[in-house]
C-alpha positions, 0 to 999 in steps of 0.5 A: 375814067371810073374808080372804086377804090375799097380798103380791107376795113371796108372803106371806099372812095368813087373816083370819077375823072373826066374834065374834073376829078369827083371823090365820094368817100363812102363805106361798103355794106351788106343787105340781103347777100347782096354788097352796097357802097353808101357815100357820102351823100347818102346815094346807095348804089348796089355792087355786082362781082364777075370773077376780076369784073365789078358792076357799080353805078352803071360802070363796068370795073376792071380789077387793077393794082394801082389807082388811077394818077387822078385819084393818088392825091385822095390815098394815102397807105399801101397795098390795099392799107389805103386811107382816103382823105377828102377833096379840098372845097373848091373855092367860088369865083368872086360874083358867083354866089347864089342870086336870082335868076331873071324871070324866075318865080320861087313858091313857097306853100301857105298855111292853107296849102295854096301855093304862094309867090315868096318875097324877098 
């Protein structure tokens, strides 16, 4: 299930729940006539309007009242008030950080342009 929640300042949160909840706070904007939702990463993805249908991100978004029950946590105001709060950094299992991977070779770009195996 998708979600594009805008507030009337031109705030939004991309609200995407499938075996997780993914929250992207962005902000709206215009360009040539035509709207984008910039988010936090910094991906543009354009927004088109059919009467109560809103194309985005390769989405088909029906107009609602009310977020989803998975987005409600990240909203906080009512009506269409709403402030978005960001999701708390989900903390990593003991052992999982970044490491090595077996048979990997990682490169790295000499001084002469010729492509050199890293150490360390």
């Amino acid at each position: 299930m998708a979600s594009l929640i805008i507030s009337r300042s031109g705030n939004t949160l991309d609200c995407r729940s499938w075996q997780r909840t993914i929250i992207r706070p962005g902000k709206l904007t215009s360009r040539d006539a035509r709207l984008y939702n910039i988010n936090e990463k910094n991906e543009v993805s354009a927004l088109r309007l059919d009467h109560d249908v809103l194309h985005y991100g390769g989405f088909t978004l029906q107009r609602s009242t009310s977020p989803t029950e998975q987005c409600q946590p990240f909203i906080a105001g009512q009506g269409d008030n709403w402030v978005f709060r960001a999701a708390a950094p989900t903390a990593k299992a003991p052992g999982t950080g970044t490491r090595k991977k077996a048979g990997v070779v990682r490169y790295r770009v000499t001084s002469r342009g010729r492509a050199a195996p890293r150490r360390g």
